[in-house]
C-alpha positions as CSV (number, residue, x, y, z in Angstrom):
1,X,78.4,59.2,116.5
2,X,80.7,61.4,118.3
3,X,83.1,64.0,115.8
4,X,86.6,63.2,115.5
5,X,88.8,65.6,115.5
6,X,91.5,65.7,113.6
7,X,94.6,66.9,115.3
8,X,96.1,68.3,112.0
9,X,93.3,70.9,111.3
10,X,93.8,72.5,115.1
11,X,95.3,75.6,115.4
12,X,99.1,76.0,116.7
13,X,99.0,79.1,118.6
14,X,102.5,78.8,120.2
15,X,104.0,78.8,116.9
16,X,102.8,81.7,115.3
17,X,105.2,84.8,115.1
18,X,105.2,88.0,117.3
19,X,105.5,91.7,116.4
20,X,106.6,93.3,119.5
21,X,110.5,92.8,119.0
22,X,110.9,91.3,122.8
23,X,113.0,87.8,123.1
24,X,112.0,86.5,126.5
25,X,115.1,85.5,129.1
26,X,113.3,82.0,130.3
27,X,110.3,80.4,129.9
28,X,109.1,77.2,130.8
29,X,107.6,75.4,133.7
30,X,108.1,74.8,137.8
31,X,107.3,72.5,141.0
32,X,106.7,69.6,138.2
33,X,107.3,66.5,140.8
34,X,108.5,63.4,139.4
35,X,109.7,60.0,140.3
36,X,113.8,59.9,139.4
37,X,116.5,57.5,140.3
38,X,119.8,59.1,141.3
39,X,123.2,57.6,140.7
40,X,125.0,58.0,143.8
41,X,128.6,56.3,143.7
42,X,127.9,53.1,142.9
43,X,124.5,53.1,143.9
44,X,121.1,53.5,142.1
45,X,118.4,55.6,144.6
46,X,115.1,56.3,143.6
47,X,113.7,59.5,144.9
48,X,110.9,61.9,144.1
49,X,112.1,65.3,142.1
50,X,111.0,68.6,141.8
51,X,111.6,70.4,138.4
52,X,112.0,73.8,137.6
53,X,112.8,73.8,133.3
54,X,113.0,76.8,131.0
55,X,114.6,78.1,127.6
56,X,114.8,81.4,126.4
57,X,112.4,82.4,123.7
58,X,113.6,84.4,120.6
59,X,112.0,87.8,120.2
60,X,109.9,86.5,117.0
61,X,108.4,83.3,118.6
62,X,105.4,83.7,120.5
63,X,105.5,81.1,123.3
64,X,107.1,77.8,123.5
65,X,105.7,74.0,123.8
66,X,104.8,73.5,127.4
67,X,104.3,69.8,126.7
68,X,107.5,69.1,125.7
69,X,109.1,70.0,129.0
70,X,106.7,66.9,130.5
71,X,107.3,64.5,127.5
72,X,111.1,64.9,128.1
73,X,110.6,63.4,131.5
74,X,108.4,60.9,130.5
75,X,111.1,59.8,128.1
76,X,114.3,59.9,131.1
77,X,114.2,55.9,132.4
78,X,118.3,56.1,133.3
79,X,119.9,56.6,136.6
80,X,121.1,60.3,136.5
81,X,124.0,61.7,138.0
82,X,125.8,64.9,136.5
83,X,126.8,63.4,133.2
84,X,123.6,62.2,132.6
85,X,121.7,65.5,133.6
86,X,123.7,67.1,131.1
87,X,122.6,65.1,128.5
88,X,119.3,66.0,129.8
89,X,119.7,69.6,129.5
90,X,121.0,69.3,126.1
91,X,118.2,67.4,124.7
92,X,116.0,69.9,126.3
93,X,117.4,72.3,124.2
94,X,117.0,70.6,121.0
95,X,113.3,69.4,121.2
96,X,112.4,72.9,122.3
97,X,114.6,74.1,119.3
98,X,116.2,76.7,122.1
99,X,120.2,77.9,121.8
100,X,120.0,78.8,126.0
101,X,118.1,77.0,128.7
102,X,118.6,75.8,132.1
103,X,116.6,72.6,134.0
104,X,116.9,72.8,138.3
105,X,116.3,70.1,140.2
106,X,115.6,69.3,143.9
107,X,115.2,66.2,145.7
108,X,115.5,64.4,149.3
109,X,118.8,61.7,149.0
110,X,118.7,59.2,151.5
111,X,121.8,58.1,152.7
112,X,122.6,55.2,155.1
113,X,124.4,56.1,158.6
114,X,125.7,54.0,161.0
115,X,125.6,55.4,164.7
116,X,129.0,55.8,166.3
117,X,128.8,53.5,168.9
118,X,125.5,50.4,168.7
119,X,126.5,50.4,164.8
120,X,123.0,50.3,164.3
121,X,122.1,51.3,161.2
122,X,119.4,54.3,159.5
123,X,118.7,56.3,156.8
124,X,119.1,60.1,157.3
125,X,117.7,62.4,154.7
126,X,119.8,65.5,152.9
127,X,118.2,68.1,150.7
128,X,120.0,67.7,147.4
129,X,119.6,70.6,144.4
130,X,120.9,70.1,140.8
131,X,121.2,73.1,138.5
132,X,122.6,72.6,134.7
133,X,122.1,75.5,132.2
134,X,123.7,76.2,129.0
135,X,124.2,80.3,128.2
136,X,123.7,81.9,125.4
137,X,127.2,81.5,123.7
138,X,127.0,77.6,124.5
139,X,128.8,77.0,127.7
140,X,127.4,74.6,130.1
141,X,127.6,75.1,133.9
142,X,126.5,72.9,136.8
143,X,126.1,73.6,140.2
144,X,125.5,71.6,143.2
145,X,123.7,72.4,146.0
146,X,123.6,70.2,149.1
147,X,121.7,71.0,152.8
148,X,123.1,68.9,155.4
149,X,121.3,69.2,159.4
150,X,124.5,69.0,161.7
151,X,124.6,69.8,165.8
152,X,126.5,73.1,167.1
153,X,127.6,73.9,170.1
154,X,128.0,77.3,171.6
155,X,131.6,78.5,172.1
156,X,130.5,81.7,174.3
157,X,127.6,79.3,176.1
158,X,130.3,76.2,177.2
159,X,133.2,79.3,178.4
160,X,130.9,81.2,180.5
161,X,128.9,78.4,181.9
162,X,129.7,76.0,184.7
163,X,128.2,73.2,183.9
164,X,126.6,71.9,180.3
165,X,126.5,74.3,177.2
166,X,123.5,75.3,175.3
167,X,123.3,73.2,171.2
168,X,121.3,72.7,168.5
169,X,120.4,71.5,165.6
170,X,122.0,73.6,162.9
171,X,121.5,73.2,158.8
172,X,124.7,73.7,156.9
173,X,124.1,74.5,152.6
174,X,127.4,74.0,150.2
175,X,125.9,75.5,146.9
176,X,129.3,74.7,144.6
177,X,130.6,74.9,140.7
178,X,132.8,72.4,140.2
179,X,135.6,71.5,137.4
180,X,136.2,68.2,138.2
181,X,133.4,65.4,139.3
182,X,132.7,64.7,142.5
183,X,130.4,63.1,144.4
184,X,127.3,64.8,146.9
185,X,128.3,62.3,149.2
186,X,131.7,64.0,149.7
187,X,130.6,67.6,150.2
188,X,128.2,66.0,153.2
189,X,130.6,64.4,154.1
190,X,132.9,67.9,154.3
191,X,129.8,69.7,156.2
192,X,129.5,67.0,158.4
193,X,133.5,66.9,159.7
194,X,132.8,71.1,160.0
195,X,130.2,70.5,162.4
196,X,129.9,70.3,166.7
197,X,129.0,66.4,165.8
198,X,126.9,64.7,163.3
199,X,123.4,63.9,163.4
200,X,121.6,60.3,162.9
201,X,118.4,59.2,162.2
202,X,118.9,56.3,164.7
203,X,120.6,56.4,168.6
204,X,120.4,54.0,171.2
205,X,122.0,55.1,174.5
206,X,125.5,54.9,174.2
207,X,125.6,56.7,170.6
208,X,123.2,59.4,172.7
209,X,126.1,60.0,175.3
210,X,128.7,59.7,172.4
211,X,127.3,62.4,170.1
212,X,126.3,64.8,173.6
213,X,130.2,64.2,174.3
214,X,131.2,65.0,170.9
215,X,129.4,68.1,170.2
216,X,130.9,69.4,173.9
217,X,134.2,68.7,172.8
218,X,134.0,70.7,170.0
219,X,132.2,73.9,170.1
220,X,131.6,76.3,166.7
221,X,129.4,79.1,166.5
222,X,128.1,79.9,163.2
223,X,131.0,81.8,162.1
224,X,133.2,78.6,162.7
225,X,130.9,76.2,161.0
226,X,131.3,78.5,157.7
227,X,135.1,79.0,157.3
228,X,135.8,75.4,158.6
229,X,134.0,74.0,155.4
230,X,135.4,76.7,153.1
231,X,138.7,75.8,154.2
232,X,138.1,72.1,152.5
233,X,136.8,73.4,149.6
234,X,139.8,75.8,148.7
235,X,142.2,72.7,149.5
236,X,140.0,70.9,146.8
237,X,140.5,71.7,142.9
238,X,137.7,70.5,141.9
239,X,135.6,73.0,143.8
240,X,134.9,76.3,141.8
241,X,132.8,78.9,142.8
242,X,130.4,78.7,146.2
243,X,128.4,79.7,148.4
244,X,128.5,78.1,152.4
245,X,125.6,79.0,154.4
246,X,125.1,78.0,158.6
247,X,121.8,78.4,160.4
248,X,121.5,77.6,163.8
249,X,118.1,76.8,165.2
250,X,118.8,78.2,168.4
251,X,118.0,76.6,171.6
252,X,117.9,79.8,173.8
253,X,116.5,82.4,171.6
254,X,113.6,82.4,169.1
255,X,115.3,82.7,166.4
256,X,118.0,81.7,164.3
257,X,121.8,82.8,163.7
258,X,123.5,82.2,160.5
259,X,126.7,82.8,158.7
260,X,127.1,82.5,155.2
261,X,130.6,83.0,153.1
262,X,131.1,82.9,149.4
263,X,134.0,82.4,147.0
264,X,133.1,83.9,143.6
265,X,135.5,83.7,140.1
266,X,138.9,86.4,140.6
267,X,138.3,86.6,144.4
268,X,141.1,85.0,146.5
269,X,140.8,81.4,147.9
């Protein structure tokens, strides 16, 4: 007859107090994936999330309850946008019986695009990070991170040249506080209009010469891509602190050039 054992009479580890005075500024777990639907505008889009969660741990606990980090994701069925990350984060805090803590999230949002010219119709794939995190004195932040793949066009390349212009495919990052809700598909949308042209996941020919057209038309180096977006984002109140980063996958050189620019709180808009 196999032993049962009884899950009362097992020891607790975790629970038991420490001596050595230190409180500990996160702990918790990271790169837990998990299946997650996303509430984008009206739409619900299920995507696959990677999790970074923590709490800080008073100086007189010894360690925390891993298992609860996992349970709370088990026990998230509901579309999440902002609001309802926030509830997340919260309840974090209670079941880990925590005052600070902070929960990260990353994940690929697919997003429909219609090319510019056939209309035809694809998805195109934008690297999307979520961070809420309460502080120690009970404020609750979130910031919004999205990566959006654009085309640039060399300035210097198109002036000196006499025919055609070295491009490339370029990666532009908004990481932004915000005080007012608004929607990821708005700052892509804002990196996209900063860029040489957009890109799609789907061309036929007449988009191909379109786009080629497009991004001649309207040259930015790295520099440009930067302040172009910041520009929109100082015009926007909702937009608080941020970070813009540009890196250009260059076409001519092996390796890349960036730009990045930042707005941070009593610095001037």
């Amino acid at each position: 007859m196999n032993a049962v054992i009884k899950v009362a009479t097992l020891p607790d580890v975790q629970s038991r107090a420490d001596d050595r005075a230190l409180a500990i500024d996160a702990v918790g777990i990271r790169h837990l994936r998990s299946p997650v639907t996303i509430r984008a505008g009206r739409r619900n889009i299920p995507t696959v999330a990677s999790f970074t969660m923590a709490v800080a741990l008073p100086a007189t606990a010894k360690g925390t309850h891993m298992s609860r980090f996992v349970e709370l994701l088990e026990a998230q069925t509901d579309a999440l946008d902002p609001q309802g990350f926030r509830t997340v984060v919260l309840a974090m805090l209670q079941r880990l019986g925590a005052s600070s803590g902070e929960i990260e999230m990353s994940f690929p949002l697919f997003l429909p695009k219609i090319a510019p010219v056939s209309g035809a119709s694809s998805l195109l794939d934008y690297a999307i990070r979520w961070c809420g995190k309460v502080a120690v004195d009970g404020s609750y932040s979130f910031r919004m991170t999205v990566g959006v793949p654009v085309t640039s066009l060399c300035p210097c390349s198109k002036e000196i040249s006499e025919y055609g212009a070295h491009n490339q495919r370029s990666l532009l990052s908004i990481e932004a506080e915000f005080t007012g809700d608004m929607e990821m598909a708005e700052l892509i949308a804002i990196a996209e209009r900063s860029a040489s042209c957009e890109v799609y996941g789907l061309l036929k020919r007449a988009d191909e010469k379109f786009v080629t057209e497009r991004a001649y038309e309207n040259p930015k180096f790295a520099e440009d891509l930067v302040r172009d977006v910041a520009i929109e984002l100082n015009r926007d109140p909702r937009v608080g602190d941020y970070v813009v980063e540009a890196e250009n996958f260059e076409s001519i050189h092996n390796h890349s050039a960036f730009a990045r620019l930042a707005r941070s709180s009593g610095s001037a808009s």
